[in-house]
Structures are given as C-alpha cells and as structure tokens.
DRENKOLKOL-426153 format. One record per atom (N, C-alpha, C, O, CB): residue in one letter; x, y, z. Coordinates in steps of 0.1 Angstrom, whole numbers, plus 5000, padded with zeros to 4 digits. Each point is the difference from the previous one (the first is absolute). Last residue first. Glycine has a CB too. Layout:
# residues N
aXYZ;...
# end
This chain:
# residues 279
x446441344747;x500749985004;x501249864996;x501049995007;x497150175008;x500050314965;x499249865003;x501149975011;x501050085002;x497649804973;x499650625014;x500949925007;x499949885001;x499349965009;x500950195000;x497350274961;x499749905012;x501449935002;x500549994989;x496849965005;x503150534982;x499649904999;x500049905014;x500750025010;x500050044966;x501050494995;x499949895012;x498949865000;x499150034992;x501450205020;x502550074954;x498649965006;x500049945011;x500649905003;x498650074980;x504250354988;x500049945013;x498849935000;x499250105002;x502050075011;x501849964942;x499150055010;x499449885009;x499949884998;x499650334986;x505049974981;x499449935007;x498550035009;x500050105007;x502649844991;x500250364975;x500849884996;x499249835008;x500249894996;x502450325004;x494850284987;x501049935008;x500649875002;x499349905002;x499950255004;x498650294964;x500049845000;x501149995007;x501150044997;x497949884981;x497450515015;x501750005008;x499749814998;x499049945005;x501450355021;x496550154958;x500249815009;x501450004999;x500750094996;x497149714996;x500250715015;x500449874993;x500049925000;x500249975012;x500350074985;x496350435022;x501149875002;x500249934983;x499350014990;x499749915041;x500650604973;x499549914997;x500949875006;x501249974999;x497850184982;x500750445027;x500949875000;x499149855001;x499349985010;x502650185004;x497350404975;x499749875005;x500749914998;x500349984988;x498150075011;x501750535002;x500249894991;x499549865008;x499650035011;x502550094977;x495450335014;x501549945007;x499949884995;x499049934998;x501450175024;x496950374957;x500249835006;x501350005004;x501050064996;x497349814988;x499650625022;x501449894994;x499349905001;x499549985011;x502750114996;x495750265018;x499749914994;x500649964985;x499349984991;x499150075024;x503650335013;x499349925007;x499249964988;x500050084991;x500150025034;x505250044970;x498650045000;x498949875008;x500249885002;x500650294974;x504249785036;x499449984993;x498450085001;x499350015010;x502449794989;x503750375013;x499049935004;x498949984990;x499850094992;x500949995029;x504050114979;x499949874997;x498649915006;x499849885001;x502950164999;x499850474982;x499249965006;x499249854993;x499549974989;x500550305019;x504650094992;x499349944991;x499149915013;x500549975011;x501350034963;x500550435034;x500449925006;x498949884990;x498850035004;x502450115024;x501250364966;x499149974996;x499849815005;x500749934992;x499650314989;x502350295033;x500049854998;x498749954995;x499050065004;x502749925014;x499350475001;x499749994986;x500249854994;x499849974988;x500950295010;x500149835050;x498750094995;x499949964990;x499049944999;x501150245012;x504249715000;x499149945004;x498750015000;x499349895001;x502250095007;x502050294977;x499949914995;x498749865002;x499449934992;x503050205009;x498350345023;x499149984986;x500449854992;x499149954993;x501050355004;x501849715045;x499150005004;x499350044987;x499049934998;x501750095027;x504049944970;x499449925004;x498450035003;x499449924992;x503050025014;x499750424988;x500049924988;x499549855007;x498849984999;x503350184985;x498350165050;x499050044991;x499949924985;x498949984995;x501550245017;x503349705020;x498949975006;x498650004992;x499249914999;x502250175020;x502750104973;x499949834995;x498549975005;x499249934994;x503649985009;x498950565003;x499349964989;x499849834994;x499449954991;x501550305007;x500249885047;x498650064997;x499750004984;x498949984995;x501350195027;x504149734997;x499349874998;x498450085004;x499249925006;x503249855001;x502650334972;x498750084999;x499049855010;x499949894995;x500650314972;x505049865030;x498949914997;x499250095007;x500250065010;x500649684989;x503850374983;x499249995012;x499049924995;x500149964989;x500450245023;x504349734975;x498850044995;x498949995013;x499949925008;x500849984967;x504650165040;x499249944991;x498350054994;x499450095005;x502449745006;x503450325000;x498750035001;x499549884995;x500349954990;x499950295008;x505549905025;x499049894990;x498950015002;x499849985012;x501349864986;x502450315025;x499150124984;x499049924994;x499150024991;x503050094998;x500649685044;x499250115009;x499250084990;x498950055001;x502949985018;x501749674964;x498949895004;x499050135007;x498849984996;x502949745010;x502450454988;x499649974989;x498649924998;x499250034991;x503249995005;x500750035037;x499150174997;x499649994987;x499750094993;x501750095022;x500549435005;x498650035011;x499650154994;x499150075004;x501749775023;x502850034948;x498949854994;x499050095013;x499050064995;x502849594997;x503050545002;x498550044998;x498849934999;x498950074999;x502350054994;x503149725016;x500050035010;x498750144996;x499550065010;x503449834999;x497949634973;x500450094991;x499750105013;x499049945006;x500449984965;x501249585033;x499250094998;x500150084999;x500250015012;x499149924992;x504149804997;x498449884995;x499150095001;x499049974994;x501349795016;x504050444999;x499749904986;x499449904999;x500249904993;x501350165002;x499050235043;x499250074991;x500849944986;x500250084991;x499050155026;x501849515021;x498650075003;x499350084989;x498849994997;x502150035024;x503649854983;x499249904996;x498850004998;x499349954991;x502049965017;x502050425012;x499649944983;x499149934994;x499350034990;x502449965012;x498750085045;x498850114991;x500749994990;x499250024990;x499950175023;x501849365013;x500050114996;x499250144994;x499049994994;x502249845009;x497149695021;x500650044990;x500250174998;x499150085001;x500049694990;x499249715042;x500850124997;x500050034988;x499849914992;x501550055023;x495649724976;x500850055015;x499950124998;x499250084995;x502549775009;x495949844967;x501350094997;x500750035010;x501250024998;x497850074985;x496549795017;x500349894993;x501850045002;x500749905004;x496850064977;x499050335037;x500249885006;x501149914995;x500849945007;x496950094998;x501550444974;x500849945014;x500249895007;x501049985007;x498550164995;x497649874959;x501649984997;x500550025013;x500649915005;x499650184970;x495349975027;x500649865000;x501650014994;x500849905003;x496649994994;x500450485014;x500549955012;x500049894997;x500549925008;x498850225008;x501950214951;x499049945004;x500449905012;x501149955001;x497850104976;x504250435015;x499849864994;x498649935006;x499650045011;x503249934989;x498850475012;x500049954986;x499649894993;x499649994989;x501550135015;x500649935044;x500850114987;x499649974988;x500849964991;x501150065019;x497649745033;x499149964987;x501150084990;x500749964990;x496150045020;x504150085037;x500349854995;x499449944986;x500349894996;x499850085027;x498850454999;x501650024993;x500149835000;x500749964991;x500950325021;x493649834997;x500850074983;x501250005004;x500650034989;x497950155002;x499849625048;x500049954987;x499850034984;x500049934990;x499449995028;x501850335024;x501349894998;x499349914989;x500849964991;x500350025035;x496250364984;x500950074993;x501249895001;x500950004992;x498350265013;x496749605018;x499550034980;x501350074993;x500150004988;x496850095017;x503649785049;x499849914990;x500250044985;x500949974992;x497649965024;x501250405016;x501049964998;x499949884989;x500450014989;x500350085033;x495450034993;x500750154989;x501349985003;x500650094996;x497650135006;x499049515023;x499650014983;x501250074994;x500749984990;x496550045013;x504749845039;x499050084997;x500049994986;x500950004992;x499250155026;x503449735017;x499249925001;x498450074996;x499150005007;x502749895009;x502550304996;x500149944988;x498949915000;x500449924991;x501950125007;x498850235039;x499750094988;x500249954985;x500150074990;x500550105027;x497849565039;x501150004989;x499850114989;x498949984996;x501449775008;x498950245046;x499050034989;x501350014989;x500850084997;x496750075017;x502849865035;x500449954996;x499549914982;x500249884997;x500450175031;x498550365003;x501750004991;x500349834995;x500949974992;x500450255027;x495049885012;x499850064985;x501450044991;x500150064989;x497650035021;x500449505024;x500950135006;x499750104984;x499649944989;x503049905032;x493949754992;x501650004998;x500250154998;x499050084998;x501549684989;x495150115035;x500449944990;x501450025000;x500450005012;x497650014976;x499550245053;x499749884989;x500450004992;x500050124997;x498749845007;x501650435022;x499049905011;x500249864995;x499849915009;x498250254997;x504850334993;x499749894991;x499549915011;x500549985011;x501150064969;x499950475021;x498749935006;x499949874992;x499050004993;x499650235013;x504950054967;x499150025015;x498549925004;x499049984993;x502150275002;x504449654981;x498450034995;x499150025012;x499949935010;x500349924971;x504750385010;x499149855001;x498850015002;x499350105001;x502249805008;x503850424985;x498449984997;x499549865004;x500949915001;x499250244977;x504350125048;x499549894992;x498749984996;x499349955009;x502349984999;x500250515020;x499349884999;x500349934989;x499950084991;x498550005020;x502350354998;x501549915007;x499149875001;x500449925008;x501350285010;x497150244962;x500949984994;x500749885007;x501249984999;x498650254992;x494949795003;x500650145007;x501649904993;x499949904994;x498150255037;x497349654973;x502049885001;x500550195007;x500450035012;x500549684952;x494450325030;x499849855005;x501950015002;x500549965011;x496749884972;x501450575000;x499250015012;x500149805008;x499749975011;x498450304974;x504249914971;x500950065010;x499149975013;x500749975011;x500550254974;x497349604976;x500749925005;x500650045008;x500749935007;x499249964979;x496250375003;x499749875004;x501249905002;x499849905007;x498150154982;x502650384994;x499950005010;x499349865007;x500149985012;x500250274983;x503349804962;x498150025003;x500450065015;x501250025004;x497049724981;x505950144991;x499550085006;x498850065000;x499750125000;x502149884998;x499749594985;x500650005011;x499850155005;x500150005012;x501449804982;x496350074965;x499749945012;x500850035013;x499350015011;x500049844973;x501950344978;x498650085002;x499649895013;x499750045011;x499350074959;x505149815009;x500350105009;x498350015004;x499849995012;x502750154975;x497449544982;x501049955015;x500150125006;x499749985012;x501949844979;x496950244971;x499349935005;x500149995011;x499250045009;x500649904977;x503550214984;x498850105009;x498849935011;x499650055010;x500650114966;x502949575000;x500650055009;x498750135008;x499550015011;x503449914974;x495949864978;x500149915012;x500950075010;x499649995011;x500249794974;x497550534976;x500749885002;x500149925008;x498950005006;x501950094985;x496850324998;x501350005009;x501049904997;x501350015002;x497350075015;x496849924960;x500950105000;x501550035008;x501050064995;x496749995001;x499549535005;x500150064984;x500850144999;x500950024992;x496549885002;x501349935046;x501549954997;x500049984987;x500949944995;x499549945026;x496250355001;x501150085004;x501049894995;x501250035000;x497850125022;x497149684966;x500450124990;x500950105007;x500350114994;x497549874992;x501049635040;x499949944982;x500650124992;x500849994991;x496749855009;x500550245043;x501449965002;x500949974988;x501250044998;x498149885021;x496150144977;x500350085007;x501450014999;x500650074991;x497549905021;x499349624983;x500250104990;x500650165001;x500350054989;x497849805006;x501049875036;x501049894996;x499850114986;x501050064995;x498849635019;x497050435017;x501450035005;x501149944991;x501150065001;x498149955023;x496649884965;x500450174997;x501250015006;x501050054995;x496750075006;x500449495003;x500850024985;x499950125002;x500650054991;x499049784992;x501050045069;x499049974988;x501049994986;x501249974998;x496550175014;x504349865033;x498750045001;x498749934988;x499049935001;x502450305009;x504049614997;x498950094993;x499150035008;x499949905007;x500350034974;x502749835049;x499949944992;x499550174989;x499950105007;x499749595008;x503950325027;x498449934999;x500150014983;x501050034993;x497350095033;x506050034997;x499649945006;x498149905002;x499549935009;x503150244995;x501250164971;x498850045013;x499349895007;x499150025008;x500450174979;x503949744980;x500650075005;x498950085007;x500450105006;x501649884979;x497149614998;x501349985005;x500650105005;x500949975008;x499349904980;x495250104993;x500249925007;x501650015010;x500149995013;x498149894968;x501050364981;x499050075012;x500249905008;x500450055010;x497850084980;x503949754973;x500650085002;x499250095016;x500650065009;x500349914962;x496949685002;x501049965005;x501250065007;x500649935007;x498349974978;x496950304989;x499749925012;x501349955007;x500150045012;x497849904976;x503250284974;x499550105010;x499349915011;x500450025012;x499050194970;x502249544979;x501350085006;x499550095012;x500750005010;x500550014966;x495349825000;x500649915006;x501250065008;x500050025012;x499249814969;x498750454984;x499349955013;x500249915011;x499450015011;x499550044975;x503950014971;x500250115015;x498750015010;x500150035012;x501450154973;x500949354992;x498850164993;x500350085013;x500349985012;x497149914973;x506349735013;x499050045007;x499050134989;x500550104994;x501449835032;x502849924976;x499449884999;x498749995000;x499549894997;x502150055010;x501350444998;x500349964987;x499149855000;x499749964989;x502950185008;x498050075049;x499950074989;x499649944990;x498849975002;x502550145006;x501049645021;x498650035000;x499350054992;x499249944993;x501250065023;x504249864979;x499549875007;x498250055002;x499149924997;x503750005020;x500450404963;x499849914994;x499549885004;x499849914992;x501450195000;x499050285035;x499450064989;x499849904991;x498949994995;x502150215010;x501249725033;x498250025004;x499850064983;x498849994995;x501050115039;x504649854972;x499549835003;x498150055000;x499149924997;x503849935025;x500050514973;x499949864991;x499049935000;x499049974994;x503050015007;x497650445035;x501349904995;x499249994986;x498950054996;x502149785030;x496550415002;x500450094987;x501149904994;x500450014989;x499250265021;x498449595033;x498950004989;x500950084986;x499649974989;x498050055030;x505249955017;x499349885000;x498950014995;x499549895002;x501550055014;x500550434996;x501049954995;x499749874991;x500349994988;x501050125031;x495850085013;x500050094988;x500949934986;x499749974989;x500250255031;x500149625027;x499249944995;x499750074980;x499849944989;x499350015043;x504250205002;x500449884997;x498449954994;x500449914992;x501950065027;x497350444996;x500950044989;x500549824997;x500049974988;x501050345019;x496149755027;x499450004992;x500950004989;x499749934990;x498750165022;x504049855030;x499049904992;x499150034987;x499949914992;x500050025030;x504450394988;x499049925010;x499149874990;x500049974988;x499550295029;x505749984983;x498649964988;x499149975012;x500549945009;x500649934966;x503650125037;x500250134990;x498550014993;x499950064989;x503049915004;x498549735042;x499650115003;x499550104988;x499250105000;x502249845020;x501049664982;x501350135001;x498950055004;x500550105005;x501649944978;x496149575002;x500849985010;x500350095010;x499849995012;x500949904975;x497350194969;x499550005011;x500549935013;x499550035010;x499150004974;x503850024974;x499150125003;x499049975013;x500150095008;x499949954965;x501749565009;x501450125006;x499250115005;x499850015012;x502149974969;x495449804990;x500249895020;x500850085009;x499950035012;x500649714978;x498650424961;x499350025006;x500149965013;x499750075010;x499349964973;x503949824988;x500450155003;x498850075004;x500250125002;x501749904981;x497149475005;x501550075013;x500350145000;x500450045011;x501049764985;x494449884984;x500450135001;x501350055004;x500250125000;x497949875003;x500049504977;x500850105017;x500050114995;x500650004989;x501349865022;x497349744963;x498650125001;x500650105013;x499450095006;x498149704986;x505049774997;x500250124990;x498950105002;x500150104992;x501049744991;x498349855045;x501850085002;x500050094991;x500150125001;x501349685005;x493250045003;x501649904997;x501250175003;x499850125002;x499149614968;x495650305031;x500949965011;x501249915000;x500349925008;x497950114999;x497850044972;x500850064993;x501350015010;x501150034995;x497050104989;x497449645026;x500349974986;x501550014995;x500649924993;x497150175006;x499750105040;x501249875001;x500349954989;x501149935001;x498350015017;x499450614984;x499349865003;x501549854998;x501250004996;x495750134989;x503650395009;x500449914991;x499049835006;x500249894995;x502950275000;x496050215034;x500050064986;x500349864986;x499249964992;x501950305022;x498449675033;x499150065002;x499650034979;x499149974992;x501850145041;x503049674985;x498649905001;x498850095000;x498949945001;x502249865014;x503550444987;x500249934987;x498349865001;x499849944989;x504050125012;x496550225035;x499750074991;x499949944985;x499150004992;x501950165024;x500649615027;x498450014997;x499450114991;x498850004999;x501149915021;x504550044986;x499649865000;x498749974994;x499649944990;x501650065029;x501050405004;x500649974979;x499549894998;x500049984987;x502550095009;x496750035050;x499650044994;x500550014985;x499250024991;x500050055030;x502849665005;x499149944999;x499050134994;x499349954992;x501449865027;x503650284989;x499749844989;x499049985001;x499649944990;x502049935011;x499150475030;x500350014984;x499749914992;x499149994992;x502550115012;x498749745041;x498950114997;x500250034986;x499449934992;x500650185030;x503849704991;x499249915000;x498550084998;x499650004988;x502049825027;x502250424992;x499949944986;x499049924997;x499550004989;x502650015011;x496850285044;x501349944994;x499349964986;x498850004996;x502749905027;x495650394999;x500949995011;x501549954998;x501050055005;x496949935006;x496750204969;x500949924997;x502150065011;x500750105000;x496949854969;x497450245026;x500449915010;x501049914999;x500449915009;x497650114995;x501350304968;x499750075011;x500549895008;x501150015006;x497050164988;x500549754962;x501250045000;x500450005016;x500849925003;x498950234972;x496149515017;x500450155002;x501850035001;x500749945007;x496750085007;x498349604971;x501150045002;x500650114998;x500350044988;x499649785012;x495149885017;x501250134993;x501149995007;x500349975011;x498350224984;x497849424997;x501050045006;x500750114996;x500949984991;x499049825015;x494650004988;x501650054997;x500650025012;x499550035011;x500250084969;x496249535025;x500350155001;x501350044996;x500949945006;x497650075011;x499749534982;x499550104987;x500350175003;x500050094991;x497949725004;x502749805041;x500550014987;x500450074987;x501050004993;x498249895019;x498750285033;x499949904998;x501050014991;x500750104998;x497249845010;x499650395028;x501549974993;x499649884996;x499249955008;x502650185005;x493450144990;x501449915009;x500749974988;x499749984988;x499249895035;x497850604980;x501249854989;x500649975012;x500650075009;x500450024962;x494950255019;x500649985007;x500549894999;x499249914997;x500050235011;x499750234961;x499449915005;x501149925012;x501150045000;x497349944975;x500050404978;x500749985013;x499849875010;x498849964998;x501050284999;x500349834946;x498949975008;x500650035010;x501249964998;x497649884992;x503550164971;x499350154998;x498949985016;x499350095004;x500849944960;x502849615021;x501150085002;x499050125004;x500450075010;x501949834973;x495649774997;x500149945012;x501550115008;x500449975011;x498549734977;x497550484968;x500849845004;x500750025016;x500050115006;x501049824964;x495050284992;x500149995015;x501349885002;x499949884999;x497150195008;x503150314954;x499449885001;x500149985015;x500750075007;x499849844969;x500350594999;x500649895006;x498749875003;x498850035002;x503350165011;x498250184942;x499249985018;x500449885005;x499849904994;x498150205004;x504850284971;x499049834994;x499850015016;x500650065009;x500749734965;x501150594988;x499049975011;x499949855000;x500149924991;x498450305006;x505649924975;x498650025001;x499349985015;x500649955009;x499549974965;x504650305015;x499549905002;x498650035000;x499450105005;x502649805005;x500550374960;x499750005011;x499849805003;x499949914992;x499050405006;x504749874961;x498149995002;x499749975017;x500649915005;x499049944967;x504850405005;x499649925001;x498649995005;x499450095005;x502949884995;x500850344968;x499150015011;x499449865002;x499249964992;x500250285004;
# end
C-alpha cells in the first residue's frame, strides 16, 4: 500500500496570479501535436521536448530517443506519452535522477514537467516520499496524470515554463551543479584515501586505493571514543586549589627600622679647584 500524497499549501507564484500579458519575449511558445502540419512541425515539437526535459545540457545524438520519435511521427503516441517516455528514459535517470537528493530531483523535475518551481519544503518533501515509494518512474506517472498537468499541457502540448517574467529558462538549470553532487564525486575520488595523498599521487586505481588504506580505516576511525572531559569537575578542582593556596606575605610590619645608607669618601684621581687667572 503506497503512502498518500501529503497535504502542502500552494505558495503565491507568478503562474497562480491572473493578469493581463503583453506578447513579448518571455512569453512561451506552445507546441501542439494538433497543429502540426509537416515533418518540419514534428521536428520542432521533439525539439522542444528533448529542451524542455533533457535541457540543453543533454541534447547530443547519443541521448536520441528514436523509437520514441518514430512513435510519434506515426501518430501512434501523443505528446504526453512522448514526454512520459522521456522522463522514465536512461539518460533522465542517470544524467538526473542519480545525481541529485530527491529534494532536489523533485524541484527540478516540477520545473520541467509542470512547468513552475516547488511551492515550498513541504511540497519538496511530499513528492520526496512518493519517489521513496513509487520510485522515479512512478513518479513520472503521478505527475503526468495530476490534474494540474492535464488542466495547463492536457495530451498535445509540450511542457514549459509558465508565465516567466525574468532570469533564465528553468530547464536550463544544470543537475550537476549541487553540494550534494560535489560531496559524493569527492568520496569516489578520495576512496579512502586522505586528500593529501590524492593530491600528491594522482590518478589511482581501487587497488591502489585500498593498499594505502585498508577499506575499513573510516568504519574503524567512526568507533573511535574519546575521553570525555568533565569540565564542571576541572572547573571545581581548580577553583579549591586556589582557595586553599597559601600566598607568603612580603610586606613590612609598621615600625621596622629601615636600613640607612652611609656616605663614603670616594679618592679621586684628581680634583678640580678652581683658581685666579694670571695673565
């Protein structure tokens, strides 16, 4: 039995506002199965799917879907099922998916296939545990049949971002460019090893790797306790130490004679008189 989606209260963003819009730059361009007329149409909606979903990033030859392209050529698939296709691929599972925390994966994924950003962390949490349970593909089904993406795209639209007023397109949001990619490329480039031997050493095999350090050394180093330190009881010993000190006392009682210092003659090698001036 899979887990409900949770509740979460929509945020105010710029897709949720009504309003009245001059055409400019920033306004999408749908592309519709429907209107499409020749090959040239086609191409261009596979176009803007593969930039919607796989972003420009991912957009090489080898990332081609083709028995999805076919599929839709023939009619045989509408747009949503080509987009469907196109999140459940490879290339989205190991190029996004897998690179990504699943809070991340759910922002990035809302972006591309509904077209706006999270709401919030409840929503990002939310989604977080339908793709703990379902997985990514489920994922992928639960979004494409909401009613929020049948009510904006329905089955013959191409997703995009709605109502964008400012900054860059939201597909174009690299899925490798995150703490949480970073910290796991820098445990497989470490493997174990201290980061000044990586420096020093290069490249080096997982042979090599785990014969300079023993591939338990970090579950071994993790056990490691040390002595706690009491410091209410340091605190207390110190402070009777100091209490019970005895500090010897260097001042003189009152009527002491003080010693006296007597002049001496002192014979100097010579002495000055002064005297009359003849001339």
């Amino acid at each position: 039995m899979s887990i409900p989606l949770l509740n979460y209260s929509p945020s105010s963003q710029n897709q949720r506002v009504e309003g009245y819009e001059v055409p400019n730059e920033d306004t999408p361009v749908m592309y519709r199965l429907a209107a499409a007329t020749s090959d040239t149409d086609i191409d261009a909606i596979i176009w803007a799917a593969y930039r919607q979903i796989f972003s420009e990033h991912l957009i090489i030859e080898s990332n081609r879907q083709k028995f999805l392209e076919s599929q839709l050529r023939n009619r045989a698939i509408n747009v949503r099922d080509f987009i469907r296709g196109l999140g459940k691929s490879e290339v989205y599972r190991t190029q996004v998916a897998e690179l990504n925390s699943n809070y991340r994966l759910v922002d990035i994924t809302l972006k591309r296939f509904l077209g706006r950003a999270a709401y919030n962390k409840d929503e990002e949490i939310a989604w977080s545990i339908v793709i703990a349970t379902k997985g990514l593909h489920g994922f992928i089904d639960t979004l494409l049949d909401s009613e929020e993406y049948l009510q904006n795209f329905g089955d013959d639209i191409v997703p995009f971002q709605r109502r964008r007023f400012k900054d860059r397109p939201f597909n174009l949001v690299n899925p490798r460019y995150n703490s949480y990619w970073r910290d796991r490329q820098t445990m497989t480039y470490l493997g174990g090893r201290s980061f000044y031997s990586a420096r020093t050493t290069g490249y080096a095999t997982q042979q090599e790797i785990r014969r300079v350090i023993p591939a338990n050394f970090l579950d071994m180093a993790g056990k490691m306790i040390t002595n706690e330190r009491n410091y209410q009881r340091t605190i207390a010993s110190v402070t009777s130490q100091i209490r019970d000190m005895e500090i010897p006392s260097n001042s003189r009682e009152v009527g002491t004679p003080q010693p006296t210092v007597k002049p001496t003659a002192v014979a100097l090698p010579y002495r000055y008189i002064p005297g009359t001036r003849t001339n």
